[in-house]
C-alpha positions as CSV (number, residue, x, y, z in Angstrom):
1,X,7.8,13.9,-20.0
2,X,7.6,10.5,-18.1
3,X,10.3,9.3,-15.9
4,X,10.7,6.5,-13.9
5,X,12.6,7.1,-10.0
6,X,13.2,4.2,-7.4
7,X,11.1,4.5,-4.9
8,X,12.1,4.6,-1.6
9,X,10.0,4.5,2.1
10,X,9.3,8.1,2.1
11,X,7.4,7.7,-1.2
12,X,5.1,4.5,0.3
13,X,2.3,6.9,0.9
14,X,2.4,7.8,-3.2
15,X,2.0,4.0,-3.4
16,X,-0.7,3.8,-1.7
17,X,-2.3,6.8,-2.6
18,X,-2.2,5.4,-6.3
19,X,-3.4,1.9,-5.2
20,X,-6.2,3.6,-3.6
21,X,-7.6,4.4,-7.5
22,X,-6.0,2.1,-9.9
23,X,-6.3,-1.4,-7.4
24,X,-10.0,-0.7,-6.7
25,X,-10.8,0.5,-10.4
26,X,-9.1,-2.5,-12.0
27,X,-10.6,-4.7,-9.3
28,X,-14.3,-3.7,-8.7
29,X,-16.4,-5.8,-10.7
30,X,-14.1,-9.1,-9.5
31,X,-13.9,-8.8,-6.1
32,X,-16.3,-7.9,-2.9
33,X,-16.0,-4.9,-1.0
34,X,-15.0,-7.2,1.9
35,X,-11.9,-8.4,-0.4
36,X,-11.2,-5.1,-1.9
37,X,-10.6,-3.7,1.8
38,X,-9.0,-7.1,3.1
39,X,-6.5,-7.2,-0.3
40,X,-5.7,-3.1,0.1
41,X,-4.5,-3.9,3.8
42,X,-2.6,-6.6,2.9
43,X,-0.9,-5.1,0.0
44,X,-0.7,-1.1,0.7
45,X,-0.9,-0.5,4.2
46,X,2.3,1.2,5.6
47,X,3.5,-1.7,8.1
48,X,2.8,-4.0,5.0
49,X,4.9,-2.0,2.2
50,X,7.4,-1.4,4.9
51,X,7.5,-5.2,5.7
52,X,7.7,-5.9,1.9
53,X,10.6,-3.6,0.9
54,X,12.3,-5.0,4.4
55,X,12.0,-8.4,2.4
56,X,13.4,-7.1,-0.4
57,X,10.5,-5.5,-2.7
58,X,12.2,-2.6,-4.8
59,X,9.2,-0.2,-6.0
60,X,9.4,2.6,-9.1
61,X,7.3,5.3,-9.3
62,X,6.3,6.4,-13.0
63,X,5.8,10.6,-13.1
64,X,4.4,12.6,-15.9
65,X,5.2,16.1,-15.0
66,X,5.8,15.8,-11.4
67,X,2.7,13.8,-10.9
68,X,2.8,10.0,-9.9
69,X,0.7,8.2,-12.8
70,X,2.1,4.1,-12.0
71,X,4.1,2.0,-10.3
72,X,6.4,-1.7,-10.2
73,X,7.4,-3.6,-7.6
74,X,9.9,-6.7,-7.9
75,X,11.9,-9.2,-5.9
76,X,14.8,-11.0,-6.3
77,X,13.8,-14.8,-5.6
78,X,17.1,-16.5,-6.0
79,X,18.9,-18.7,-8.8
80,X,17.5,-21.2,-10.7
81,X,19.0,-24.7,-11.1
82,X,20.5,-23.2,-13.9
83,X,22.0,-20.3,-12.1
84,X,19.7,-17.9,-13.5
85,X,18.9,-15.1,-11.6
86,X,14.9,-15.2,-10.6
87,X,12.7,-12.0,-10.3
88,X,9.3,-11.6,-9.4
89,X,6.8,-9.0,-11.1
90,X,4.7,-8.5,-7.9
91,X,2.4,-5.6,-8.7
92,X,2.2,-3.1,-12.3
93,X,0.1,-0.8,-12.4
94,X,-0.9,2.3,-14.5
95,X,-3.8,5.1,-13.3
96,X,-6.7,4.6,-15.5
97,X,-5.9,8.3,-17.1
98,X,-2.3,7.1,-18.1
99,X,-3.3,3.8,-19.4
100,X,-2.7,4.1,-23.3
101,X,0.2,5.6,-23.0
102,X,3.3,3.5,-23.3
103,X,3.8,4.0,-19.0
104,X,3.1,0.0,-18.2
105,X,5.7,-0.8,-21.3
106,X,8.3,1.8,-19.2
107,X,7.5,0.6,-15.7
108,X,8.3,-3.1,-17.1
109,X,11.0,-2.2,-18.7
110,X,12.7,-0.7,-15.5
111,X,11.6,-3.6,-13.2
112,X,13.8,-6.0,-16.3
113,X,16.9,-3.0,-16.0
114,X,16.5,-3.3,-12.3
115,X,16.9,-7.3,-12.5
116,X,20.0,-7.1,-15.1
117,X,21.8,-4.3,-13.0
118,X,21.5,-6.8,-9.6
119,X,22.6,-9.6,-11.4
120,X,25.7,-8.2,-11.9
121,X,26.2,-9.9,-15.3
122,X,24.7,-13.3,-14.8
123,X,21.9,-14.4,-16.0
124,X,18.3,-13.1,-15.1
125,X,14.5,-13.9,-15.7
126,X,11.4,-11.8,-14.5
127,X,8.6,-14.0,-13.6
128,X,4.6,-13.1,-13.1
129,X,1.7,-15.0,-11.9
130,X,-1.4,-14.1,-13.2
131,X,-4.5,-14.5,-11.5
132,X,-8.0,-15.7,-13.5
């Protein structure tokens, strides 16, 4: 059964551990080992993750039975011109033996719960950047 808990800094490590396989299996045939190692620091190391959830980064693990299989990260950005709330998608991802499965769907779907819940009622859009 899958289940999605907030993650907080004593599950980082999970994080990273994850990143470890999913980052560097999505990523291998697109970037160099030299950017592979540069973009895991940057993203997963502990004083990084700990920097991001200081500048307000909420994470979610995904677990099927006990065992971490994903993970989302988002960030509140501010309002809009319109007063609509503005949240960033910063990383989703699924380990390649869960992909299939419905888990990126879930983890999505909590990062757009997350958003409505600190919006306290007002309005609220999650936004992504995708990289060619």
């Amino acid at each position: 059964m899958l289940r999605i808990d907030k993650a907080g800094t004593d599950d980082l490590q999970k994080i990273s551990d994850m990143a470890q396989v999913v980052f560097i299996h999505t990523y291998r045939e697109i970037l160099s080992p030299e950017q592979m190692e540069y973009m895991m620091d940057m993203m997963y190391s502990m004083p990084n993750m700990l920097k991001q959830i200081g500048e307000g980064h909420h994470y979610y693990i995904a677990y099927e039975d006990n065992v971490p299989v994903g993970y989302v990260s988002v960030q509140h950005e501010g309002a809009d011109s319109e007063g609509v709330e503005v949240y960033h998608l910063h990383k989703i991802y699924v380990m390649p033996d869960a992909q299939g499965k419905g888990t990126g769907m879930r983890l999505f779907n909590r990062a757009a719960d997350h958003a409505r819940e600190a919006s306290d009622g007002r309005r609220a859009r999650i936004e992504l950047n995708v990289n060619k």
